[in-house]
N, C-alpha and C positions, 0 to 999 in steps of 0.2 A: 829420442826427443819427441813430445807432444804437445802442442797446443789445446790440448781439455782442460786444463785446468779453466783457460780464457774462455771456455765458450757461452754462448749464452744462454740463460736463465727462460726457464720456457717462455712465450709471452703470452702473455693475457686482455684480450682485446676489453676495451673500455665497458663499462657496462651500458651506456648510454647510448649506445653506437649498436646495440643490438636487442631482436624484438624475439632471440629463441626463448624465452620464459612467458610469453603471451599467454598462453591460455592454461599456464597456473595461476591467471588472477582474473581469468574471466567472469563475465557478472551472470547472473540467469537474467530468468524475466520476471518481473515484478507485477504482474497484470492489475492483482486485485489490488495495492496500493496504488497503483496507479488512476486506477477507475473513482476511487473514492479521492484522489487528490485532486482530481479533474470536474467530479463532480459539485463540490466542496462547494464553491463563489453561486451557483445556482439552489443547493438545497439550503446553504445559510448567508445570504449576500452579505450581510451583517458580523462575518465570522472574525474577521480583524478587529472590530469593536469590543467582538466580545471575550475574544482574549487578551487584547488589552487592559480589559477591567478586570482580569484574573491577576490580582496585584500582590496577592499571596497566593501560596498554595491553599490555605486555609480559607483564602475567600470561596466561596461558591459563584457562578455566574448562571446564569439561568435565563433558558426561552421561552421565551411564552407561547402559549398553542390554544385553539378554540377547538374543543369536541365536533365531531360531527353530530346533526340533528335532522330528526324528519318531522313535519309540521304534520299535521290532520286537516284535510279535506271535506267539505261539505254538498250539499248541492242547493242548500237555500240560503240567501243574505238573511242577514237578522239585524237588532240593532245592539244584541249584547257586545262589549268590549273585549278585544280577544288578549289576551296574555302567550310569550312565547320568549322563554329566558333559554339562552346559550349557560354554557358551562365552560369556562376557562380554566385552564391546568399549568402549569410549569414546568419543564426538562431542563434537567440537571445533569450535562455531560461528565462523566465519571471520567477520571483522569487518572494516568499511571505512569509513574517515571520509568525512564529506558538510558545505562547508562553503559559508557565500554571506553576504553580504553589505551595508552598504548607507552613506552616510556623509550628514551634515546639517551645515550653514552657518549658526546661530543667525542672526547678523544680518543674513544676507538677509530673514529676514522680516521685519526694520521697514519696510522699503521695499519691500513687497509683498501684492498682495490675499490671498493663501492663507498662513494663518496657518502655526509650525512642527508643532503639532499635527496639522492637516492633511494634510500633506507625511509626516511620520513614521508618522501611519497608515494611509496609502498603502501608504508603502514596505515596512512589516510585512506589510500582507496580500501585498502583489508577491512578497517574499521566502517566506512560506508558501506561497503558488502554484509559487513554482517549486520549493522541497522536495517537493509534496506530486505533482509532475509525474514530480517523480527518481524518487522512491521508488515511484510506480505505474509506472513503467518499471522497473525494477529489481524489485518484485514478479512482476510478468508474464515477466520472465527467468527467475526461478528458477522460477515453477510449470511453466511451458514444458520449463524443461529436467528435472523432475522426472515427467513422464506414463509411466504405465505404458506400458512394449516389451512386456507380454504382456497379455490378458485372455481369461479365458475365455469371454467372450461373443463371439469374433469369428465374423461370419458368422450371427448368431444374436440380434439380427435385423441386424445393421451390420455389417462388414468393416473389418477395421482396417487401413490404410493410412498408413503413415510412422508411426506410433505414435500415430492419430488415425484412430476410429470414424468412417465418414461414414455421415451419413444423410440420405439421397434428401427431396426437396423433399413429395414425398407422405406422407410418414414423420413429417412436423415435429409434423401433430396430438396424436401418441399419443405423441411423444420420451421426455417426463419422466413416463407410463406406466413405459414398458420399462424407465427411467432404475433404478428402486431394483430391479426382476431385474437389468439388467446388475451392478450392486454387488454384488448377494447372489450372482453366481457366482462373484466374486473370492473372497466371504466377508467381502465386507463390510455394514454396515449400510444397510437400502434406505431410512431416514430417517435425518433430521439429515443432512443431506447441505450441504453449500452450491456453491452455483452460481457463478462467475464467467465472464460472458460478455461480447462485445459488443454494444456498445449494442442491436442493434435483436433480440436475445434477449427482451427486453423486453415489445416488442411480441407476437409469441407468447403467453406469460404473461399479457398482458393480453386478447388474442383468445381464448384459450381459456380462460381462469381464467372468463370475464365468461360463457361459455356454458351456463347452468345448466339445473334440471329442466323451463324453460319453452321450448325449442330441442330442434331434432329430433336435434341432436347432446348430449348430455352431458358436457362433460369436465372441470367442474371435480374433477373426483374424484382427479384424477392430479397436481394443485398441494402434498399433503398433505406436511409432513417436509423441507422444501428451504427453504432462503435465497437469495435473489437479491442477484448484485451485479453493477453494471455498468460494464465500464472502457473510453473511446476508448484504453487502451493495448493490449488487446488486438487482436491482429493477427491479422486474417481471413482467411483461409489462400483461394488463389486459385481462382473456380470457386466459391467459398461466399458467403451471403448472411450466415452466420455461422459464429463460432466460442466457443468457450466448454469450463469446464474444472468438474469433479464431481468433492467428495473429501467424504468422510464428516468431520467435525466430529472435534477431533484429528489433524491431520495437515498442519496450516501454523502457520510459527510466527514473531514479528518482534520483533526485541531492540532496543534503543539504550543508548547509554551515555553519560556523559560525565562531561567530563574531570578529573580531580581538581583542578586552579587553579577552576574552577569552581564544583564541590561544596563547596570551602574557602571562597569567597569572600574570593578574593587581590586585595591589591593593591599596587603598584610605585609605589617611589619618580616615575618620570616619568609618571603621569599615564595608568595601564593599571587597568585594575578588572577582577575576574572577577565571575562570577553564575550561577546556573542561571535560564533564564528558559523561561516554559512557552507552547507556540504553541498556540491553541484550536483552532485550522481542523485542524490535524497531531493535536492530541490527547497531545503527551507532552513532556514535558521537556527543554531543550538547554542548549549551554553559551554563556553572552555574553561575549564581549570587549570591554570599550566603552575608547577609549582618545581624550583631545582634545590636543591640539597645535595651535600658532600654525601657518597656512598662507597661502599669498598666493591666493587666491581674486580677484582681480580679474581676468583673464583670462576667466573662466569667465561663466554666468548672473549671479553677482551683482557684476560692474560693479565702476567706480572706487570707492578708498575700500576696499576689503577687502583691501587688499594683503597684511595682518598681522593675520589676523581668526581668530578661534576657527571649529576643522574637529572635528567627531564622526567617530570611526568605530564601527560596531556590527557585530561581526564574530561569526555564529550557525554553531552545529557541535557534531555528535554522531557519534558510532560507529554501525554497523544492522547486523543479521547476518539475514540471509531463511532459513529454513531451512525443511525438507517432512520431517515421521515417516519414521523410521528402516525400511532397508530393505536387509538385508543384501545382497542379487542382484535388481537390477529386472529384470535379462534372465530370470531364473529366475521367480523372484513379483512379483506385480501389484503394482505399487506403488497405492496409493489415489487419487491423481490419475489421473484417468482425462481423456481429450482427443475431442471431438467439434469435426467439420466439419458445417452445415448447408448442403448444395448445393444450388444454385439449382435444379435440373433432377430 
C-alpha cells in the first residue's frame, strides 16, 4: 500500500509575495535626460505654451531669439544721429516620434500562476526602461554635438582637444575648483552650473566632497553651485577614466508632445481607444492606443483552447525635441556646454 498517488503537487509561492526577480528589471541611470528635464522650465519658461500650440504635427512652433551685437565706441560727442539695429532669428525645435509597445492575453491567466495584473506591470516598467534608455541616448547625442569649438580657457589650465578640455590625472583633485573660472572666461556663470558625467565622475565628488577641515587636504570648498548627474550613456572618450559635460542652468531644454486622438480621447467604431497616459519613472505624459481584437493565440505560451481568444494591444508614443540655448556662431562664441576628458595618466 502507498499514499503517492495523494501527495502533493509541488508548491509555488505567490509571485507577489517575492522580490527574488529584482534586479532582472532594474533601471540604470539616466543622468543626461535628467539634466535636460530639469533644466527645461529655466532655458524655455514658456515651454508648455509652446507645446500647446503644436496642434498638429505639421504645425511648426517657433522661438524667437535676438542675435548678439557689439556697438562701436568713440571718444568725442558729436551731434550726428547714431543708428544701431538688432537682428532677430527664430528656432524651430525639430521634433521626432518615439513609439513601443506591448500586447496582453486575458485568458491566459486563468490557467496561470502570475496573475494579469502581474504581467501588465511588468511589462509598463520594461516599456518605461526602454524609453527612458532611448531618450538618455538621444540626450547624450545632442549635448555632445552641442560643446563649445572655442573657450577661452584653453591651455589655462587644460588644452582643448577635438572640442574637449583634458585634464591630466593629477589635475582631477582641484577640476571643479577651476571648473566655475573656466565658465567665467566664456562669461558665463561660475555657479548653477550642472554637471553631466559618467558614472565614476561620481566617485571624485564623493572623494573629495567627503575631505573636510579635518584632512591635510581641504577640498570640499570647490563642490559649491553645481548639480550632478550621472549617465552610463555617456561615452568615455578613449585614454580617459572619464568624461562629462558643464553648462550653466538655462541652456538644455526637452519637449514632448502628443498626439491629438490622444488629447481628445477618441474612440473607433472596431475597438481602438485613444488616452493620454502618464509614465512615473519618465515623469511626463504620452499618448495610448489600446485596441482588443479576437486573435488565435494558441500556438503561442497560452496553449490549446485560445484559438479565438481576446488580444490587447497597448501601443505608447510621443513627440521629443532635445534642444541646447541659442548660439548664433559656435565656431565664433562659446557655446555654454562645455566638454571635459578625465585621463588616466
Amino acid at each position: 500500500m502507498s499514499i503517492a498517488a495523494t501527495r502533493l503537487d509541488e508548491y509555488r509561492l505567490e509571485y507577489d509575495r517575492s522580490e527574488f526577480d529584482a534586479w532582472e528589471h532594474k533601471l540604470s541611470n539616466y543622468g543626461v535626460l535628467a539634466a535636460y528635464q530639469k533644466d527645461t522650465p529655466v532655458t524655455i519658461p514658456g515651454y508648455a505654451d509652446l507645446v500647446a500650440n503644436r496642434t498638429a504635427e505639421v504645425r511648426d512652433v517657433t522661438i524667437p531669439v535676438i542675435q548678439r551685437t557689439t556697438l562701436t565706441t568713440a571718444g568725442t560727442r558729436t551731434c550726428s544721429a547714431l543708428t544701431h539695429e538688432l537682428t532677430s532669428a527664430y528656432v524651430t525645435p525639430t521634433w521626432t516620434t518615439l513609439k513601443t509597445g506591448f500586447n496582453m492575453t486575458p485568458a491566459e491567466h486563468q490557467n496561470n500562476q502570475l496573475k494579469y495584473q502581474d504581467v501588465f506591470n511588468k511589462k509598463m516598467f520594461h516599456m518605461q526602461r526602454t524609453f527612458a534608455a532611448a531618450l538618455d541616448t538621444l540626450a547624450y547625442t545632442n549635448i555632445n554635438a552641442n560643446i563649445s569649438q572655442v573657450v577661452a580657457a584653453d591651455g589655462n589650465p587644460y588644452d582643448l582637444t577635438t572640442n574637449a578640455l583634458v585634464v591630466a590625472a593629477a589635475d582631477n583633485e582641484l577640476l571643479f575648483n577651476e571648473l566655475g573660472a573656466i565658465m567665467e572666461q566664456d562669461d558665463f556663470p561660475g555657479i548653477g552650473i550642472n554637471v553631466v558625467g559618467s558614472p565614476r565622475i561620481s566617485s571624485l565628488v564623493r572623494e573629495y566632497s567627503a575631505q573636510g577641515a579635518g584632512n591635510n587636504a581641504n577640498r570640499v570648498f570647490q563642490f559649491g553651485g553645481y548639480d550632478f548627474f550621472y549617465s552610463n550613456r555617456v561615452t568615455v572618450a578613449a585614454a580617459s577614466r572619464d568624461t562629462m559635460f558643464a553648462a550653466p542652468e538655462g541652456s538644455l531644454a526637452f519637449l514632448t508632445w502628443v498626439d491629438p486622438d490622444a488629447r481628445a480621447n477618441h474612440r473607433s467604431t472596431d475597438g481602438k481607444e485613444w488616452s493620454v497616459a502618464n509614465l512615473p519613472i519618465l515623469g511626463f505624459d504620452v499618448g495610448l492606443l489600446y485596441q482588443s481584437t479576437c486573435a488565435d493565440k494558441s500556438s503561442g505560451s497560452s496553449g490549446t483552447g485560445l484559438e479565438a481568444t481576446l488580444s490587447e494591444s497597448f501601443h505608447f508614443s510621443f513627440d521629443y525635441s532635445f534642444n541646447t540655448a541659442y548660439n548664433v556662431d559656435n565656431t565664433s562664441y562659446a557655446s555654454p556646454i562645455h566638454k571635459f576628458n578625465l585621463t588616466t595618466a
